[in-house]
C-alpha atoms as one frame of an Amber mdcrd trajectory, in Angstrom:
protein
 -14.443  59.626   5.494 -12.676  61.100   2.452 -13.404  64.448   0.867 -13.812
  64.231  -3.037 -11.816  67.113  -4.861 -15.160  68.295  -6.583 -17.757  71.003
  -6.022 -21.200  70.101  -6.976 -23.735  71.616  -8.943 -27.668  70.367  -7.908
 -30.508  69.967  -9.885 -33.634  69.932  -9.322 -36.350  69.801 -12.097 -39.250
  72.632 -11.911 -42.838  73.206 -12.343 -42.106  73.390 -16.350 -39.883  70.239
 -16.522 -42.842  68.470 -14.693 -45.469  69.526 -16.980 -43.289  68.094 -20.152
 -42.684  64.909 -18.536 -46.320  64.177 -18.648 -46.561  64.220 -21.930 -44.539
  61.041 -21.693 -45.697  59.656 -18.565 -49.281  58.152 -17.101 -50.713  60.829
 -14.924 -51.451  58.003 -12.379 -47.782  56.875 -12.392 -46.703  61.242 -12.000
 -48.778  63.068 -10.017 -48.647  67.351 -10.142 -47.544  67.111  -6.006 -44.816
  64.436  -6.987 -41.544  66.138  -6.546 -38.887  64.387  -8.668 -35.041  64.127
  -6.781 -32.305  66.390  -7.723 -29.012  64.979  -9.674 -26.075  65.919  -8.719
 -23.247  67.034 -11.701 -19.755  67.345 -10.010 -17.456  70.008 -10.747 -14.142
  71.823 -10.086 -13.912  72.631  -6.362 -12.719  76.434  -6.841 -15.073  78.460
  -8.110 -16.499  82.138  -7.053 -18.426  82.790 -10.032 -21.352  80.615 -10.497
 -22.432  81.918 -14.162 -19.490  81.016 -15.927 -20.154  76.907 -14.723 -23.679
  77.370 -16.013 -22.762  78.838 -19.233 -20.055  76.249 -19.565 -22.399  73.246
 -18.682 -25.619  73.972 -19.379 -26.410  72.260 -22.482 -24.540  68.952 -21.603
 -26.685  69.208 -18.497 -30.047  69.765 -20.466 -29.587  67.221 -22.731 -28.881
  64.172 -19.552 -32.025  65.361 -17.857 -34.297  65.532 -21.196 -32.634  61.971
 -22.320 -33.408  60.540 -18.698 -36.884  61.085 -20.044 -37.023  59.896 -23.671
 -33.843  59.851 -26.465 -35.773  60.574 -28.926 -34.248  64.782 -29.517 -37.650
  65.238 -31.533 -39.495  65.218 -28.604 -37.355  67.434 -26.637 -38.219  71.296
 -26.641 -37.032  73.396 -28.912 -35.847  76.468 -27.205 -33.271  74.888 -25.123
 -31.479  78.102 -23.974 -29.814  79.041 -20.719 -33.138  80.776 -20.280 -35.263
  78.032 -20.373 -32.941  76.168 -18.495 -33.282  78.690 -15.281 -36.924  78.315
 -15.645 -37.323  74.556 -15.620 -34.430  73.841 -12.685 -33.563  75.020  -9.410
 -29.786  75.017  -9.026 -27.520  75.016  -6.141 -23.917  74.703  -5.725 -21.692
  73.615  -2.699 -17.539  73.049  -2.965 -17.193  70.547  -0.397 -18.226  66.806
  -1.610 -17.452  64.129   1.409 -17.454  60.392   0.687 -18.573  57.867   3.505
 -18.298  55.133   1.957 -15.057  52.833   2.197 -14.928  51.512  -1.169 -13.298
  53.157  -4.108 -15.184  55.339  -6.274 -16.162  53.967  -9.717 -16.827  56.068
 -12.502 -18.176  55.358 -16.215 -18.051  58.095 -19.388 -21.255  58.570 -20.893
């Protein structure tokens, strides 16, 4: 087991976020009860203040879960403040990332 030099920052998409991906998805293939999984967004290990990360990362973060959805930006919503943001994820942080696995972590810029 190795530990990763990252903290972590969780998402997990809200009752709001739900309700605009069924504008883009079949209610039979996303029901209301569905709960979608969290992503996980690493980041630096040391950190006491947890407003400053979401200020800093917010809108990079927005943007990945909206696109997950559709690229088109014209159907994304408008107000895409740190506001909205609150309302449409739950967030959780932890500074302690392990790594079972015994292959080498890969990673890929997007």
């Amino acid at each position: 087991m190795k530990i990763i030099n990252r903290g972590y920052l969780s998402i997990t998409p809200l009752t709001p976020f739900h309700e605009w991906v069924k504008s883009f998805e079949d209610e039979d293939d996303f029901g209301a009860d569905e709960v979608m999984e969290a992503n996980l967004y690493l980041i630096t290990e040391d950190f006491f203040d947890t407003e400053p990360l979401v200020e800093q990362h917010f809108k990079k973060i927005f943007a990945n879960e909206l696109s997950m959805i559709t690229e088109n930006e014209e159907d994304w919503p408008q107000d895409r403040s740190m506001s909205v943001f609150l309302e449409w994820f739950q967030l959780d942080f932890g500074t302690t990332v392990f790594d079972l696995e015994k292959s080498d972590l890969k990673s890929e810029r997007v």
